[in-house]
C-alpha positions, 0 to 999 in steps of 0.5 A, a space after each residue: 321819697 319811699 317807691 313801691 313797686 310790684 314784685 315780679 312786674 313784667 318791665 321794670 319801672 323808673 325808681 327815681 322821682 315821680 315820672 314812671 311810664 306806668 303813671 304811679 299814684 303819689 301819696 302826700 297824705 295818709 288817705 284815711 286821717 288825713 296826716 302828711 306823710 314824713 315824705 312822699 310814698 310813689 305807689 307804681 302801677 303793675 304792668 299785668 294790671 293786677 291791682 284790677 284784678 284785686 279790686 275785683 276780688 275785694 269788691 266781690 268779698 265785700 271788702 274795701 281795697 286797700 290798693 296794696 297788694 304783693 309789692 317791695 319797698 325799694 327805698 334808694 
């Protein structure tokens, strides 16, 4: 299981399994193609709530968000 997590977050975040208190979004399958994932990729939702703030901006630019902004991999 592959964990993202933001960097610098304000609490930190439980790296084992899917059971996080920020409720992250996981990810079987390549949202765009439609391909499995070779495991599951845990995307953690950052306490300051800045992916918000950096859908806003994309949908200000005209852009589609790609949901992933400044994060690390912490593969364990």
């Amino acid at each position: 299981m592959l964990q993202i997590v933001p960097i610098d977050d304000e609490r930190p975040h439980e790296e084992k399994g899917t059971q996080c208190p920020c409720d992250p979004h996981v990810l079987w399958e390549d949202p765009e193609t439609g391909e499995a994932f070779a495991e599951a990729i845990v995307l953690h939702k950052a306490w300051d709530g800045r992916e918000l703030v950096e859908e806003a901006e994309a949908l200000l630019r005209g852009e589609k968000w790609k949901g992933i902004g400044r994060w690390r991999d912490s593969k364990r």
